[in-house]
N, C-alpha and C positions, 0 to 999 in steps of 0.2 A: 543738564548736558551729560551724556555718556562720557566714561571714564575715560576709551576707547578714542574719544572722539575729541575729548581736551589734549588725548596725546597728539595727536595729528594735528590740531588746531596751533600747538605749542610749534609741533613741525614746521608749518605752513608760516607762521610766524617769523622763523628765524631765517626760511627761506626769502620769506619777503624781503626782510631784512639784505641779505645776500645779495637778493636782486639790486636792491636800491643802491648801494654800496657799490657794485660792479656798474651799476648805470651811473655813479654819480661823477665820473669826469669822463667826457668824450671828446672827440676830434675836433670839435668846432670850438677854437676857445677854453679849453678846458672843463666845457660848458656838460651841465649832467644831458646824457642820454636820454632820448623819447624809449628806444628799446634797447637791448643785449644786442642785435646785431640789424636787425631789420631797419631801424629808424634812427641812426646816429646822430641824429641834426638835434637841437637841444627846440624842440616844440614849445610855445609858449603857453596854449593852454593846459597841455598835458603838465609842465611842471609848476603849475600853477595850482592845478586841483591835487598834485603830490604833495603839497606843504600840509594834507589836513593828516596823513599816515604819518607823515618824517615829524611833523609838531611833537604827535602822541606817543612818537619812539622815544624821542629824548636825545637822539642820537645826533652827539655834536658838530662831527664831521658832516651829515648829510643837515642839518643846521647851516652851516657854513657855507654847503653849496645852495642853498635856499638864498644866503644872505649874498651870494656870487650872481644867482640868476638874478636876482630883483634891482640891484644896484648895476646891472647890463641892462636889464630893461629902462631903467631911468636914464642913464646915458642915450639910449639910443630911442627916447619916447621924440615924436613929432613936438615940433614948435608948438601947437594946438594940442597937446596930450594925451594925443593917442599911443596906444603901446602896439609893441609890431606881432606879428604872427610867429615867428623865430626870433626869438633871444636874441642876437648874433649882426640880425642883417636888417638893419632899420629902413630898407626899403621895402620891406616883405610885408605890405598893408592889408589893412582893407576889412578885418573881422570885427564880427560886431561884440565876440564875448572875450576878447583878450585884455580889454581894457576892464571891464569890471573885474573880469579875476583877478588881474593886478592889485586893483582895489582892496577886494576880499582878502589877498594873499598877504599883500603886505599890513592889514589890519591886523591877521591873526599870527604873523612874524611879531611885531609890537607886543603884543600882548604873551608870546612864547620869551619874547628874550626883556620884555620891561622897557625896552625906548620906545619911550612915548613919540619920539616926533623923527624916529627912521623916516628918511627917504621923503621930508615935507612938502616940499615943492613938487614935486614928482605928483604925487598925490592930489594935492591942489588943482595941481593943472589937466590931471586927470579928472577932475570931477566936474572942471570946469569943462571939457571935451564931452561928458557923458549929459550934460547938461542942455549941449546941444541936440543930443541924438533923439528930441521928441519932435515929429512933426507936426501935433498940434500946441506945440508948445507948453503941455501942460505936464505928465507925469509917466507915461507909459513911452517906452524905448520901441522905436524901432529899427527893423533891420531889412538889409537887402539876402534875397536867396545863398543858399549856401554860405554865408559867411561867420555861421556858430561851427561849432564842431561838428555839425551835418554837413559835413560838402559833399552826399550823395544827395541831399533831400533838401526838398522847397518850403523854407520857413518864410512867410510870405505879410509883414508889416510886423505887426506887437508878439513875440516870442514868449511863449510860457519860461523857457530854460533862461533865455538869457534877462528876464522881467525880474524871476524870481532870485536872479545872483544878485541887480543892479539895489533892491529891497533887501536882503543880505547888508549887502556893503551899508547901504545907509544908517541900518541901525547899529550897527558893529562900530562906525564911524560918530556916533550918536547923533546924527540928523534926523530926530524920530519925529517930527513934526513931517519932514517931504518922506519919510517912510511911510509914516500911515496914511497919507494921503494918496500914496500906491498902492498900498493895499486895499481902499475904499475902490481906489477906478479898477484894480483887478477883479474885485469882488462883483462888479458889475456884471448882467450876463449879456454874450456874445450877441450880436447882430442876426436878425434870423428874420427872414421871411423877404430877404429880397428888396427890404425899405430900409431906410435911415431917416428917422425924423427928424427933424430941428430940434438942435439943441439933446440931442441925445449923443450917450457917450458909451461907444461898444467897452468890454471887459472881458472878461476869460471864463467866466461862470460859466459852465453848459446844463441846461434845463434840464430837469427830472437826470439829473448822472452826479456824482457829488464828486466827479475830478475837475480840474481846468482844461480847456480848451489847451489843444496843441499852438495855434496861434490865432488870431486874430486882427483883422482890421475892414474898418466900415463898413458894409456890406457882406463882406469874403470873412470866412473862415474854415479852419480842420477841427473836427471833435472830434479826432484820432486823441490819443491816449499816447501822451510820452511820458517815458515813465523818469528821466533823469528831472525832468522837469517839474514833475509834480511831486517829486522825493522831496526835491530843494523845497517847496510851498509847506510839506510836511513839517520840515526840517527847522525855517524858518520863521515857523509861526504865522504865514500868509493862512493858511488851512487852520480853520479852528478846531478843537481837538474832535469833536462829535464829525464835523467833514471829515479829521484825518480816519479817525475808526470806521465810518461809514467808505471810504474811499479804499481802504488795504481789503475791507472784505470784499468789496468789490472788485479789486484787482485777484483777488485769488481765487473767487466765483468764475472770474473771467477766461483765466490760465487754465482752469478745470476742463472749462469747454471746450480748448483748446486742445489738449492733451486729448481729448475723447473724440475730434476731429482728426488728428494726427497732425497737427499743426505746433507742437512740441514735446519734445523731453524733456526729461527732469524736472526738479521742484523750485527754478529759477524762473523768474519772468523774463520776457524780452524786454527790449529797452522799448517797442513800439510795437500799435495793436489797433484796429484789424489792420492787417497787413494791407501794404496795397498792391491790389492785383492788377494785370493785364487792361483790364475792361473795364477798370474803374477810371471816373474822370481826373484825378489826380495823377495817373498813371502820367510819365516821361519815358521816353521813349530811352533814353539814355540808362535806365533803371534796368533795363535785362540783360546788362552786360555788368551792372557793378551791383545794381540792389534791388536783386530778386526779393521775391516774399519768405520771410525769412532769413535774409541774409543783410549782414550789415547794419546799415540804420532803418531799413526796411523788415524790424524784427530780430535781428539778430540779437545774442543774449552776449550782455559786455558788462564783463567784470567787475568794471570800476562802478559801472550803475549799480549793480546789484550791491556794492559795497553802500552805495547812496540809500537806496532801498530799505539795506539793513537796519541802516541807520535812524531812518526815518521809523520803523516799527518802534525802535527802541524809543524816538521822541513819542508814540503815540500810545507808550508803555504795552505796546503788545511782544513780551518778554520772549513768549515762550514761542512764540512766530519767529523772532528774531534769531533768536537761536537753531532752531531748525534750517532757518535760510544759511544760516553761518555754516553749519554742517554742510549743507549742500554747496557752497562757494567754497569751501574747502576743498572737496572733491572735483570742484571746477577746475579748482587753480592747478591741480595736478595735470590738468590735460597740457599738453604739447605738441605744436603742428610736427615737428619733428621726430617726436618721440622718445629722446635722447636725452630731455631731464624731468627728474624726478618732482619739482614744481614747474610746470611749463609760465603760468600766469600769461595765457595767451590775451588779445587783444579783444577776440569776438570769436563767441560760439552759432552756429548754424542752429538754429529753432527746432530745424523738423526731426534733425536725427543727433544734434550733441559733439559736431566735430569741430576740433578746434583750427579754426579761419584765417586767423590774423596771425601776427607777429609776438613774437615766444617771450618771455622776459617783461614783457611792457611794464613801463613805468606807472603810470595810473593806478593798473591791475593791483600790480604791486602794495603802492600805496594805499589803496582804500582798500585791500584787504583789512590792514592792519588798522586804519581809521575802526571797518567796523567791527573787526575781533574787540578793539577797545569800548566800544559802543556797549555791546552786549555783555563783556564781564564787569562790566563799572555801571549798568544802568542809568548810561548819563552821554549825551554828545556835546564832546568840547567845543568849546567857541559858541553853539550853537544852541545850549541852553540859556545861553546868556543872550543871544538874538529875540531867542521867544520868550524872555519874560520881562523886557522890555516894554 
């Protein structure tokens, strides 16, 4: 890594820092901020995927509000153990990845501060709520439309993103017997051709492509290409390590063609690929007012993924990738819808030309910088090497 570029990286760091710190009590409750100013409301899955930055900070105070947000979600978890969508307001239902994050989050809390049995019941009754969520009863989760962190986009039965937290959590949890037994039905390949035979069991596998399937179920699926989704599988040891290396060259084969289309800038992926256009049958009409091609969850380039991204290179020991993408996520983080600070750590960059889209500060952004600044100077992913060598 250039000289140059550890200074700035060092920069970008303590800004991160900053940010979180400034986000970490807001109006609701005392509760940490989604964003600096945009997103006040304390978002459940957004501070939920912040616990893997604030962990590897060290940093006690934003610790503390880690241990604030999770013991308000256990208060305010459903009878049945679901966790709500806002920290705050236990009416706010209905998602399908808020409850595993909880899962994950308070697994890798445990294991940051040593209480083995924070927040048990909670957990429990969480697992026993996730337990439910198979409709054929046997290992793969499903979900209803819009209700993971896509609430532009149709994730439509067995979820790549939220399959590979629920697999996460379990082995973290040490339930490695119903772990592997997810990872055997994910490794299955998708439904194709318009039939389902008896006694056959769709999976996430997609034929001659060495990523998973965006989702899946009987019949129907997307061999779109998400990329938070398929980090997680890297990440967690779903992808075995010759898939993971076969899969990153893949993804940056792909980004090439991309770039030489004029369908992106810069040396970041989007979170999602081919884009869906106009014409296509996947197309929602609702989609040209919020999630053009390119924009949003419809391609757009987010931060926080790419810190997932990082991360995953670094499990797939591809060093010197990792590090360049770090470079490049530095220079992201600079952007600002405003202009007005020196790290913006915006929410979502625009694909085709590089502008910063979303909201300034974001908490996420924030934190998985610093997840994967840690990723790459330590050649190691916390919490998550201990998933895949289980």
């Amino acid at each position: 890594m250039r000289i140059e570029f550890s200074k700035e990286i060092k920069q970008a760091k303590e800004a991160a820092l900053e940010v979180l710190l400034y986000n970490a009590h807001g109006p609701f409750q005392g509760l940490p901020r989604t964003a600096g100013w945009g997103y006040p409301e304390p978002y459940t899955r957004d501070l939920m995927i912040s616990i893997l930055g604030i962990a590897v900070s060290g940093n006690q105070k934003l610790l503390e509000s880690v241990r604030n947000v999770l013991e308000t979600l256990a208060k305010n978890q459903t009878e049945h153990g679901h966790i709500p969508s806002l920290v705050h307001e236990n009416e706010d239902r209905g998602a399908s990845d808020t409850t595993p994050l909880f899962l994950l989050a308070t697994s890798i809390f445990r294991q940051v501060t040593g209480e083995v049995d924070f927040l048990a019941d909670a957990v429990e009754k969480s697992l026993i709520w996730m337990s439910y969520q198979s409709p054929s009863d046997r290992f793969l989760v499903a979900q209803q439309p819009t209700s993971d962190w896509r609430d532009e986009q149709w994730v439509v039965g067995y979820g790549l993103y939220v399959n590979s937290l629920v697999y996460s959590y379990l082995r973290i949890l040490g339930e490695h017997e119903s772990a592997e037994k997810m990872r055997h039905a994910m490794s299955r390949f998708t439904v194709t051709g318009g039939t389902m035979h008896q006694h056959v069991h769709e999976g996430l596998v997609v034929k001659h492509k060495p990523y998973y399937a965006f989702w899946s179920y009987k019949i129907f699926s997307s061999e779109r290409f998400d990329l938070l989704g398929n980090s997680l599988a890297i990440l967690s040891g779903i992808a075995s390590p010759k898939r993971a290396d076969e899969m990153i060259s893949w993804i940056e084969e792909e980004c090439a063609g991309m770039h030489e289309r004029g369908e992106l800038t810069g040396a970041l992926p989007p979170n999602f690929f081919p884009f869906i256009k106009p014409e296509d049958p996947d197309w929602h009409e609702r989609y040209s007012k919020y999630n053009n091609p390119g924009d949003y969850h419809n391609g757009g380039i987010w931060p926080f993924i790419c810190g997932f991204y990082i991360a995953a290179l670094v499990a797939a020991k591809r060093y010197k990738l990792a590090a360049e993408k770090l470079e490049a996520l530095t220079q992201c983080s600079k952007l600002s819808a405003s202009g007005n600070q020196h790290f913006g750590f915006n929410e979502w960059i625009k694909a085709q030309n590089g502008k910063p889209l979303g909201q300034d500060w974001q908490t996420w952004s924030a934190s998985m910088y610093l997840y994967a600044a840690k990723c790459v100077e330590e050649k190691r992913t916390p919490f998550f090497d201990e998933i895949r060598n289980k």
